[in-house]
VEXFIGU-343846 format. One record per residue: residue in three letters; x, y, z of N, C-alpha, C, O in turn. Coordinates in steps of 0.02 Angstrom, whole numbers, always signed. Layout:
VEXFIGU-343846
<node rest="ALA" n_c1="X" n_c2="Y" n_c3="Z" ca_c1="X" ca_c2="Y" ca_c3="Z" c_c1="X" c_c2="Y" c_c3="Z" o_c1="X" o_c2="Y" o_c3="Z"/>
...
This chain:
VEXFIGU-343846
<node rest="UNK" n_c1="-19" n_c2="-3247" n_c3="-8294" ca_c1="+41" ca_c2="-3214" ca_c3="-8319" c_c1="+30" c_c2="-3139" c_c3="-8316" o_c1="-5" o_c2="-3107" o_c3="-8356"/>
<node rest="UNK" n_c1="+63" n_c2="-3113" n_c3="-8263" ca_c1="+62" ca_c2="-3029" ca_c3="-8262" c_c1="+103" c_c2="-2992" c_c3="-8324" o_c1="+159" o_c2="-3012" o_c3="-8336"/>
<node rest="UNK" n_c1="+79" n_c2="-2945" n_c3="-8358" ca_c1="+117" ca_c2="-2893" ca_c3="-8403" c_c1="+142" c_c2="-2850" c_c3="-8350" o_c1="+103" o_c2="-2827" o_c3="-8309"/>
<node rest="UNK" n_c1="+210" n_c2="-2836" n_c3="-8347" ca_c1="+232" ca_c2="-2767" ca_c3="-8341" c_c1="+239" c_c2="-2723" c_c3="-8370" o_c1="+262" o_c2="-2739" o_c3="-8425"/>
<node rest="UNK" n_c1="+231" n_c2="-2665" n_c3="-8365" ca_c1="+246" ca_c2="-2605" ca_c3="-8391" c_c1="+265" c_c2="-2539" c_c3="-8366" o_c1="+258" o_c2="-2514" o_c3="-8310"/>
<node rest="UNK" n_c1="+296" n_c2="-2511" n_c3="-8433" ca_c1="+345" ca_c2="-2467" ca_c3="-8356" c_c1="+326" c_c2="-2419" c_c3="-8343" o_c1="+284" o_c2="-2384" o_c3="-8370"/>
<node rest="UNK" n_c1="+358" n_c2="-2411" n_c3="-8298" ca_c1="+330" ca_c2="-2355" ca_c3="-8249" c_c1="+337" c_c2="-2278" c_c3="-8276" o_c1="+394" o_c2="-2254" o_c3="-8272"/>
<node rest="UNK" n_c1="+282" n_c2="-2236" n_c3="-8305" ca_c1="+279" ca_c2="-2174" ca_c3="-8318" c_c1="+335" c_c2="-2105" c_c3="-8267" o_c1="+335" o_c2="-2083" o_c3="-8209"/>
<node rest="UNK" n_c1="+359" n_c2="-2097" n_c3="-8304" ca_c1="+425" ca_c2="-2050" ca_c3="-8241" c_c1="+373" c_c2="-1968" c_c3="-8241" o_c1="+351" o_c2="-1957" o_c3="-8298"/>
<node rest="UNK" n_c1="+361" n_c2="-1935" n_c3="-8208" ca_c1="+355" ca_c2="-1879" ca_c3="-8199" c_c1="+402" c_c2="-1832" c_c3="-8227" o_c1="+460" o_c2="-1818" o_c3="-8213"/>
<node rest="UNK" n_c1="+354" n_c2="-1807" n_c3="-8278" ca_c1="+409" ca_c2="-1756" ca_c3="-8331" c_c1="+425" c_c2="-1684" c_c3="-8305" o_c1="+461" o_c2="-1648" o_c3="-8338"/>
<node rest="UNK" n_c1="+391" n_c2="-1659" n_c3="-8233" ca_c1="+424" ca_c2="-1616" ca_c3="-8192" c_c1="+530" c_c2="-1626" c_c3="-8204" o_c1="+574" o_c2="-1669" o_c3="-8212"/>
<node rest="UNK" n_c1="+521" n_c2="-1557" n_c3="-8199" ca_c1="+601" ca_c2="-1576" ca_c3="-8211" c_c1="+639" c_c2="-1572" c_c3="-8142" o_c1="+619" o_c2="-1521" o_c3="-8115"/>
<node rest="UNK" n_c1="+678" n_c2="-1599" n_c3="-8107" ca_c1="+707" ca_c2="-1602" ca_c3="-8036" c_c1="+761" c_c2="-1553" c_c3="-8019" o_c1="+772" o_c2="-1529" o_c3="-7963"/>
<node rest="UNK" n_c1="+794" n_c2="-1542" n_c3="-8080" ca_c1="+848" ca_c2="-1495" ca_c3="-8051" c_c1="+798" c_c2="-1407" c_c3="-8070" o_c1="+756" o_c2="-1396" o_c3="-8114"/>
<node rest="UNK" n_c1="+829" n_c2="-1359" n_c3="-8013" ca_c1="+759" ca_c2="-1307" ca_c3="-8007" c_c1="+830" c_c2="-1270" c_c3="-8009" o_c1="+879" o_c2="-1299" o_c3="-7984"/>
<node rest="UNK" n_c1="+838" n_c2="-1186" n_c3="-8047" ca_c1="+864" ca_c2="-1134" ca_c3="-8008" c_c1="+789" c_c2="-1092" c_c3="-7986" o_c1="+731" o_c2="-1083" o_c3="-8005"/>
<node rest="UNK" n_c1="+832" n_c2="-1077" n_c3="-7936" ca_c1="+792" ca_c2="-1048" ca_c3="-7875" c_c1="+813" c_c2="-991" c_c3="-7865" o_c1="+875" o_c2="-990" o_c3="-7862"/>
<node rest="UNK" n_c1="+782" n_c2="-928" n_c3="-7858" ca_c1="+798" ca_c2="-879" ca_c3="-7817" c_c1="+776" c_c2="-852" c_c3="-7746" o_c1="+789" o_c2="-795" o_c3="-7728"/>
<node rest="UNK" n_c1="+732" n_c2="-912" n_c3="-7692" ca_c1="+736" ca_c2="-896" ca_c3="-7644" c_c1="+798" c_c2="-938" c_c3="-7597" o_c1="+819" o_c2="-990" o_c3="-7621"/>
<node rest="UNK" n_c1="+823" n_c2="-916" n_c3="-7539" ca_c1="+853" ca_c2="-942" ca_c3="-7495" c_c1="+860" c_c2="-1021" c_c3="-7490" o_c1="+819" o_c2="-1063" o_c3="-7512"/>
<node rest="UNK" n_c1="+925" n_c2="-1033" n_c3="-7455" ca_c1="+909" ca_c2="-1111" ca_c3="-7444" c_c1="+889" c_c2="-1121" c_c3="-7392" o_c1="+905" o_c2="-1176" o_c3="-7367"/>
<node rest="UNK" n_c1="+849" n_c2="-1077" n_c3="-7356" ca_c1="+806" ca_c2="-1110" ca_c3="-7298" c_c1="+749" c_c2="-1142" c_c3="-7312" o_c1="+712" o_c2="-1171" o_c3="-7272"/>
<node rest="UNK" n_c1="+741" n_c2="-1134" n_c3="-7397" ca_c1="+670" ca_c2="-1150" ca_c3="-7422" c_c1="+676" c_c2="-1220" c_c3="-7460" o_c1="+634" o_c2="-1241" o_c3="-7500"/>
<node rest="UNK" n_c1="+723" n_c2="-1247" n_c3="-7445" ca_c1="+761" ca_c2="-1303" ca_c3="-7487" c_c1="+727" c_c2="-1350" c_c3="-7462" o_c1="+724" o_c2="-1364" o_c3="-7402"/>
<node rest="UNK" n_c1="+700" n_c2="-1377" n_c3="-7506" ca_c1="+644" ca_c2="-1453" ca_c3="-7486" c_c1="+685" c_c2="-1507" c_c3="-7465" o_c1="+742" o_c2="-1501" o_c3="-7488"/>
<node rest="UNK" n_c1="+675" n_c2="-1569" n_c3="-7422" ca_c1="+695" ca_c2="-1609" ca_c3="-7400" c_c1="+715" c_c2="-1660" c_c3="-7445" o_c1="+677" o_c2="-1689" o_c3="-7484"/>
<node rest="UNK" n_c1="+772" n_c2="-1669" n_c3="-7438" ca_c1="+789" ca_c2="-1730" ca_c3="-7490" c_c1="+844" c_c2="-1683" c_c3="-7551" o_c1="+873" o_c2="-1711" o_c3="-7598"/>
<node rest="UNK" n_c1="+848" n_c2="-1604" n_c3="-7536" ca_c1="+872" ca_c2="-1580" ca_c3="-7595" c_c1="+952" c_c2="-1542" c_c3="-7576" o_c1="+989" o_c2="-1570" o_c3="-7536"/>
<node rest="UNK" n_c1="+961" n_c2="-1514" n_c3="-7590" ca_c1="+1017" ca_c2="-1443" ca_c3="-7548" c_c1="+1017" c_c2="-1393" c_c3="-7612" o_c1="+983" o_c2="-1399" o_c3="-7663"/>
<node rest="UNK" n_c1="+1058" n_c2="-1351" n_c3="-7599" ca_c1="+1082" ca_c2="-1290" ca_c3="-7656" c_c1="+1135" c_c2="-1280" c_c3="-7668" o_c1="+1178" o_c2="-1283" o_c3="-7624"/>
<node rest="UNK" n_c1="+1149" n_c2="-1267" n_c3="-7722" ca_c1="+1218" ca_c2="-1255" ca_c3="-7738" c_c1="+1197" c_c2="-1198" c_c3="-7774" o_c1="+1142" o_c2="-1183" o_c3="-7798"/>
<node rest="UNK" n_c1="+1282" n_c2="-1150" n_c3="-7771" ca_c1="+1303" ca_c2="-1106" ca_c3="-7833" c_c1="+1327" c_c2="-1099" c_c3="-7880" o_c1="+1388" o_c2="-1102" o_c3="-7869"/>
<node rest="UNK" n_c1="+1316" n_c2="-1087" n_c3="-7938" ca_c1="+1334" ca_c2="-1102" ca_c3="-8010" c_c1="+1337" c_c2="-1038" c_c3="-8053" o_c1="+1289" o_c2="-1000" o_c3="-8051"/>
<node rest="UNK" n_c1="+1399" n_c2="-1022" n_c3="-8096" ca_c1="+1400" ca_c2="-968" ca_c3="-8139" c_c1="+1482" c_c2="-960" c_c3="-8125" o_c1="+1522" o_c2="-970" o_c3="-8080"/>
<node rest="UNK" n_c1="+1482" n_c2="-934" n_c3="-8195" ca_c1="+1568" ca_c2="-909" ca_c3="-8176" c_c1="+1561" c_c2="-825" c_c3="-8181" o_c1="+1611" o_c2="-790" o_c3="-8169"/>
<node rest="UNK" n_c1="+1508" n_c2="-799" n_c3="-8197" ca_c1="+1517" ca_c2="-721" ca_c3="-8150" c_c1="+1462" c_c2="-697" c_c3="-8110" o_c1="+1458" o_c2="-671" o_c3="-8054"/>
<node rest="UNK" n_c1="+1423" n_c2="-712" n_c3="-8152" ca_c1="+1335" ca_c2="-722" ca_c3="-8083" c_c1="+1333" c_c2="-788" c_c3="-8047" o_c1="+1343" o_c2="-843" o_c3="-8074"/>
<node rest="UNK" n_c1="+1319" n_c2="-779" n_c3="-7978" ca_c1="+1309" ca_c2="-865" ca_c3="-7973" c_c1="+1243" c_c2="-848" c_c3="-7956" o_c1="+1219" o_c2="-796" o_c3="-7933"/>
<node rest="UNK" n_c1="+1213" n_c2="-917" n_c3="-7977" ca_c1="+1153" ca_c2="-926" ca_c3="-7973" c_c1="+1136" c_c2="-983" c_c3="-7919" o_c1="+1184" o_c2="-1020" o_c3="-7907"/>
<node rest="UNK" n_c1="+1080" n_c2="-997" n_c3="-7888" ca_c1="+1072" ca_c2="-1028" ca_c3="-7823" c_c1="+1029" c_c2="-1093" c_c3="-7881" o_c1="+992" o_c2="-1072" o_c3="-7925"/>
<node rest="UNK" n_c1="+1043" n_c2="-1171" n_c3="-7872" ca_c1="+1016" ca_c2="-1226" ca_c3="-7918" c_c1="+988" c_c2="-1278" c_c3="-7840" o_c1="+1025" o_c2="-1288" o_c3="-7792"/>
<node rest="UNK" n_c1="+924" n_c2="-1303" n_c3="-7843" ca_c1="+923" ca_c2="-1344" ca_c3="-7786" c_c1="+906" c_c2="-1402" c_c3="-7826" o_c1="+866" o_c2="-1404" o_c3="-7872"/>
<node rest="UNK" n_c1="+946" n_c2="-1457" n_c3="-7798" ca_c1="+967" ca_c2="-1506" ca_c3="-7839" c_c1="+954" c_c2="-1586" c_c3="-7779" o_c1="+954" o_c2="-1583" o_c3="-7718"/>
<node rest="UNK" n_c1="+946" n_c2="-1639" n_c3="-7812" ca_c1="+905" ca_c2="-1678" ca_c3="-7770" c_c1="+1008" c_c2="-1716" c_c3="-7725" o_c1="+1062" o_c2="-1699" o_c3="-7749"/>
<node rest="UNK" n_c1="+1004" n_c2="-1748" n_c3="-7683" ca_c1="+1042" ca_c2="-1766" ca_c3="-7649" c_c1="+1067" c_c2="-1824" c_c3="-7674" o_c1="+1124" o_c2="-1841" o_c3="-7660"/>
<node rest="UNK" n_c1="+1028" n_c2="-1860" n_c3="-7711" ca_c1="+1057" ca_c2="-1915" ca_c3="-7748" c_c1="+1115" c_c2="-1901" c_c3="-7776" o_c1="+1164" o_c2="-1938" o_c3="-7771"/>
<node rest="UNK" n_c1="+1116" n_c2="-1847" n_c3="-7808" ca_c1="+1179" ca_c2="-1804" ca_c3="-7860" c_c1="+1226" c_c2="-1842" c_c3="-7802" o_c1="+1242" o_c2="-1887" o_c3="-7841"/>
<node rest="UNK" n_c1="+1249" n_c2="-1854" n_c3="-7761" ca_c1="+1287" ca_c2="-1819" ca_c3="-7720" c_c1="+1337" c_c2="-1914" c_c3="-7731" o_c1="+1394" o_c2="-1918" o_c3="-7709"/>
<node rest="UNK" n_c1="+1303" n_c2="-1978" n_c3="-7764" ca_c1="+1336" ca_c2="-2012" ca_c3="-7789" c_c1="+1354" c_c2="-2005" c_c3="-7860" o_c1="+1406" o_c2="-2036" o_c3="-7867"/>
<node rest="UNK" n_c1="+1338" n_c2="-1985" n_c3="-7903" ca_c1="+1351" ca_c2="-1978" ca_c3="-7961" c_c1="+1441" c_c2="-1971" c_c3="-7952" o_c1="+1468" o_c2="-1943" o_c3="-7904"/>
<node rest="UNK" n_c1="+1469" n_c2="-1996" n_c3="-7996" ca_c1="+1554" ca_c2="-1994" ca_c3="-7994" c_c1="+1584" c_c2="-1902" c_c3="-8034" o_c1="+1635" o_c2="-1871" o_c3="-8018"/>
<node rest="UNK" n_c1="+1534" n_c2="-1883" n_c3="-8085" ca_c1="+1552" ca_c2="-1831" ca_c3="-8123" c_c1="+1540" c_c2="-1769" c_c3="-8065" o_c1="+1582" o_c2="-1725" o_c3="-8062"/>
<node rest="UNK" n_c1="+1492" n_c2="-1767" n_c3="-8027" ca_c1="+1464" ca_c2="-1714" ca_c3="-7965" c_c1="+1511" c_c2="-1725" c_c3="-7924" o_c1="+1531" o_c2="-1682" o_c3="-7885"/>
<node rest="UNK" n_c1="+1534" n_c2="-1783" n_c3="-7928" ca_c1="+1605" ca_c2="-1772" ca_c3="-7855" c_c1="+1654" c_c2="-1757" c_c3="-7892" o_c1="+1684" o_c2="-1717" o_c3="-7856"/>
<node rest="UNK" n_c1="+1685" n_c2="-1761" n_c3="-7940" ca_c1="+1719" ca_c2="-1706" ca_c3="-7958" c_c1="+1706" c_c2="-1651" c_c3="-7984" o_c1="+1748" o_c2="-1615" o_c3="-8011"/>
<node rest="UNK" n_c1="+1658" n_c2="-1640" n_c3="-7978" ca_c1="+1619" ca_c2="-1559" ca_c3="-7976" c_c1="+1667" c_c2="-1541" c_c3="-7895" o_c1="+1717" o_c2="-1507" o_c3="-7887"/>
<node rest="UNK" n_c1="+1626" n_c2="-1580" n_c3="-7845" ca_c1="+1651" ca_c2="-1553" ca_c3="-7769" c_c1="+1714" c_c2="-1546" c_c3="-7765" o_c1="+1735" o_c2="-1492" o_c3="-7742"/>
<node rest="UNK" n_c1="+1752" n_c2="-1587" n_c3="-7782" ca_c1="+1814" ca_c2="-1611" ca_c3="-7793" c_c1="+1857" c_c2="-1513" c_c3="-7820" o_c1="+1890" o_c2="-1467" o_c3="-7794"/>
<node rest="UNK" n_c1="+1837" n_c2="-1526" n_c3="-7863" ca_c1="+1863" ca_c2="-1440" ca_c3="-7911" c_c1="+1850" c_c2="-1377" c_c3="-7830" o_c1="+1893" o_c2="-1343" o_c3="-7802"/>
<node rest="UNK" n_c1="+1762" n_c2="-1385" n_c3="-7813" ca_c1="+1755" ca_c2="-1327" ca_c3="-7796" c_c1="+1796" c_c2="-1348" c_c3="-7702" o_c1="+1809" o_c2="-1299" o_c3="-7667"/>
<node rest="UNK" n_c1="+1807" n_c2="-1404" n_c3="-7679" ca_c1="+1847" ca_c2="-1403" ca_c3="-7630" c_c1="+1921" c_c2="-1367" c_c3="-7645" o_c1="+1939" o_c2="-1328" o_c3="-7601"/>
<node rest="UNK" n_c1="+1976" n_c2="-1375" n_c3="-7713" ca_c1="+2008" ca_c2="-1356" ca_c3="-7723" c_c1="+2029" c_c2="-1282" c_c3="-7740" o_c1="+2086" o_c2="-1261" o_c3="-7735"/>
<node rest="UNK" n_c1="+1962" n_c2="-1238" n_c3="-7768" ca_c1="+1944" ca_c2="-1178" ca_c3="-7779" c_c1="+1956" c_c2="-1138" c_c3="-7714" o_c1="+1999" o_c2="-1098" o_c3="-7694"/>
<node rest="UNK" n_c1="+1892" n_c2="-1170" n_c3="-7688" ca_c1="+1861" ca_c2="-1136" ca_c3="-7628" c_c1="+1893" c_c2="-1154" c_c3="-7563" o_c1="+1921" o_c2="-1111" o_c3="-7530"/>
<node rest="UNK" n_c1="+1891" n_c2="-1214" n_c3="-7544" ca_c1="+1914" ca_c2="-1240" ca_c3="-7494" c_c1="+1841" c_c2="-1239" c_c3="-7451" o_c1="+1790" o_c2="-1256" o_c3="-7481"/>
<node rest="UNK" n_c1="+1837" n_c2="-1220" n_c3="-7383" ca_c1="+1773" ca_c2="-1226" ca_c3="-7339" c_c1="+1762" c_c2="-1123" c_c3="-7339" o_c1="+1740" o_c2="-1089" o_c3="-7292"/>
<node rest="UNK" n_c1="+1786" n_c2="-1097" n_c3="-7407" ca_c1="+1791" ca_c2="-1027" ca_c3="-7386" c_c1="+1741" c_c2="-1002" c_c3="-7446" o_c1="+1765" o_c2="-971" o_c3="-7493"/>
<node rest="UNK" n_c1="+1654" n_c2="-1019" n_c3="-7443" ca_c1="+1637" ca_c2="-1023" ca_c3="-7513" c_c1="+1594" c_c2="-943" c_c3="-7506" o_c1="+1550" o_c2="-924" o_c3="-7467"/>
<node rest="UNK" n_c1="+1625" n_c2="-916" n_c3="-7555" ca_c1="+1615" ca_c2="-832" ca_c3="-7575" c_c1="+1520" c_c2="-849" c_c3="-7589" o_c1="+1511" o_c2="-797" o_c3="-7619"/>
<node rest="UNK" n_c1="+1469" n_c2="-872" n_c3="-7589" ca_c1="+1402" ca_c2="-869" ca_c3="-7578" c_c1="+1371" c_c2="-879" c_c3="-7510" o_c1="+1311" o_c2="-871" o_c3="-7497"/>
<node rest="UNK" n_c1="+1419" n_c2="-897" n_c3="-7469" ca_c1="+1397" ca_c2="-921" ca_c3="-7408" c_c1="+1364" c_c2="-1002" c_c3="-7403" o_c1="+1341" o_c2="-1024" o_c3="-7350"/>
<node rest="UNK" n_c1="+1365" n_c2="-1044" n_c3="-7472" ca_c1="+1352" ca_c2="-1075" ca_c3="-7463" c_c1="+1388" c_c2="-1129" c_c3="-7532" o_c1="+1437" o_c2="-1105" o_c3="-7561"/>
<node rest="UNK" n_c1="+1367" n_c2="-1189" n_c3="-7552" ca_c1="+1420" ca_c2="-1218" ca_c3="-7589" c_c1="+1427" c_c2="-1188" c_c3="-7649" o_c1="+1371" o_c2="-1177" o_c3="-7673"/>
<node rest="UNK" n_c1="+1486" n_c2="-1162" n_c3="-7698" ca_c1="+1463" ca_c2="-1139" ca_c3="-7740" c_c1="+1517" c_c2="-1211" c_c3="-7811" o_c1="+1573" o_c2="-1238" o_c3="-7805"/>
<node rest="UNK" n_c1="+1479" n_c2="-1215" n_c3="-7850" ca_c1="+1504" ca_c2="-1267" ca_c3="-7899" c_c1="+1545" c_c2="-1208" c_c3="-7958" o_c1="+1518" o_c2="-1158" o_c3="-7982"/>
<node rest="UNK" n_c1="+1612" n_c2="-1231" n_c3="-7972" ca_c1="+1655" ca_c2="-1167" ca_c3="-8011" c_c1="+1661" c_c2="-1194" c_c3="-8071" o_c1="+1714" o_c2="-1219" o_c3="-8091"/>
<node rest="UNK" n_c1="+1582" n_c2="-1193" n_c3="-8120" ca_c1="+1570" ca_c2="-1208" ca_c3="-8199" c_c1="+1523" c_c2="-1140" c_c3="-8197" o_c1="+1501" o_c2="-1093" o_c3="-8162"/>
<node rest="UNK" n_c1="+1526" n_c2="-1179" n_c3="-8275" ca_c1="+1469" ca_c2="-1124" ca_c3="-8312" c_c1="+1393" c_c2="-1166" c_c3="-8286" o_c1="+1376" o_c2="-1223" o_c3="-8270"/>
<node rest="UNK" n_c1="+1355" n_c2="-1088" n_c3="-8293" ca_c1="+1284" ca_c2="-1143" ca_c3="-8287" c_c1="+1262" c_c2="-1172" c_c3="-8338" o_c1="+1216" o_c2="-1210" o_c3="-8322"/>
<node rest="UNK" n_c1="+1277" n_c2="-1174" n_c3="-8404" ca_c1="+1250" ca_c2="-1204" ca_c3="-8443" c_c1="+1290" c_c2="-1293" c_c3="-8424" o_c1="+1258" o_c2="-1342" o_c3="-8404"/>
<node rest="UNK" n_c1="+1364" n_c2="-1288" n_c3="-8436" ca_c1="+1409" ca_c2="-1366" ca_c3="-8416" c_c1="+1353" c_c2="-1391" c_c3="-8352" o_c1="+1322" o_c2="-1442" o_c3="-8367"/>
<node rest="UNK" n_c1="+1337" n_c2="-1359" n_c3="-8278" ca_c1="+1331" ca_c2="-1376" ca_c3="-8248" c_c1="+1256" c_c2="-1403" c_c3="-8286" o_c1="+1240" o_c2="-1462" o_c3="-8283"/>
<node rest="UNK" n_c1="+1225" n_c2="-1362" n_c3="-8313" ca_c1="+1145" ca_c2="-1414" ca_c3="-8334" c_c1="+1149" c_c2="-1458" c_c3="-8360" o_c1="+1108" o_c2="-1504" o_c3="-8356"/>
<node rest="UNK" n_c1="+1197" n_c2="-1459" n_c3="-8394" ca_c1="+1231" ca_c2="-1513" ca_c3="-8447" c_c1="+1237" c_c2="-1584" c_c3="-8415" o_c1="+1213" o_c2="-1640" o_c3="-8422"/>
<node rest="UNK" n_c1="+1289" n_c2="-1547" n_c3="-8371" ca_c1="+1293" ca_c2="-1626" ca_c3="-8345" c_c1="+1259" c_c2="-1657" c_c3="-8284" o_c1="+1266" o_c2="-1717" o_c3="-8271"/>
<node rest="UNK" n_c1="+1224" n_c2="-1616" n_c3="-8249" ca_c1="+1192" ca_c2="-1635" ca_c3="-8211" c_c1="+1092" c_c2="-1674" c_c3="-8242" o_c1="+1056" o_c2="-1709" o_c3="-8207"/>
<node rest="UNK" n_c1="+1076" n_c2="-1650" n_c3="-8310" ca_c1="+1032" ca_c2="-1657" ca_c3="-8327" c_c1="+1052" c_c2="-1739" c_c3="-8363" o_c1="+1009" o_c2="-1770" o_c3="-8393"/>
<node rest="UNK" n_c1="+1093" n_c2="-1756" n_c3="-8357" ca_c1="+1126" ca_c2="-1840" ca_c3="-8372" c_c1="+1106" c_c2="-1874" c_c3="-8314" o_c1="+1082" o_c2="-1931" o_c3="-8320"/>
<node rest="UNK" n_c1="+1113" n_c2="-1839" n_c3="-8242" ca_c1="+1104" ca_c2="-1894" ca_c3="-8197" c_c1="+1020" c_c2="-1901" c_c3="-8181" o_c1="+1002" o_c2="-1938" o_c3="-8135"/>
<node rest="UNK" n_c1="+971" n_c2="-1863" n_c3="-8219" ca_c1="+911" ca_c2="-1885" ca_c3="-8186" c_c1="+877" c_c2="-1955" c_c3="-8235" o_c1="+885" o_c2="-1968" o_c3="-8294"/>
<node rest="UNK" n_c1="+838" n_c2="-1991" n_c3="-8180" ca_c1="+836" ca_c2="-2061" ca_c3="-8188" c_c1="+889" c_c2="-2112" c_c3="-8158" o_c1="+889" o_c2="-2173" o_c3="-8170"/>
<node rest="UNK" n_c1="+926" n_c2="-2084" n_c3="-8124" ca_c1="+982" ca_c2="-2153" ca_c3="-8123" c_c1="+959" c_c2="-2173" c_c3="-8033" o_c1="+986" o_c2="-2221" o_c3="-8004"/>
């Protein structure tokens, strides 16, 4: 009879703001922009990218922005704190 037990998660935290480029964006991740007057660059793992609350994150900043995003790259149109908020719900899933 085997015991299981569970599996220890790595208490590294996954969502990173970053202040270098997203050319430096590790595989498996992308970047987004976040802030409603600074934006800040967040590289965030790709999984996000099912979560239902993050697509209407996209959802908002498609309607904001359209494909015309003022960072040159995606920018998410919350606060950064909402955005830690709710993005710090989806790790583990």
């Amino acid at each position: 009879m085997a015991i299981h037990m569970p599996r220890i998660i790595n208490t590294k935290p996954i969502l990173r703001r970053s202040s270098s480029s997203a050319a430096n964006v590790p595989k498996g991740y992308f970047a987004v922009y976040v802030g409603d007057q600074e934006k800040k660059q967040f590289v965030i793992p790709i999984s996000f990218l099912n979560q239902p609350l993050f697509q209407d994150l996209l959802s908002q900043s498609e309607e904001k922005f359209g494909f015309q995003h003022p960072m040159g790259g995606l920018t998410i149109p919350c606060s950064e704190e909402l955005f830690i908020d709710l993005t710090s719900s989806f790790i583990g899933f």
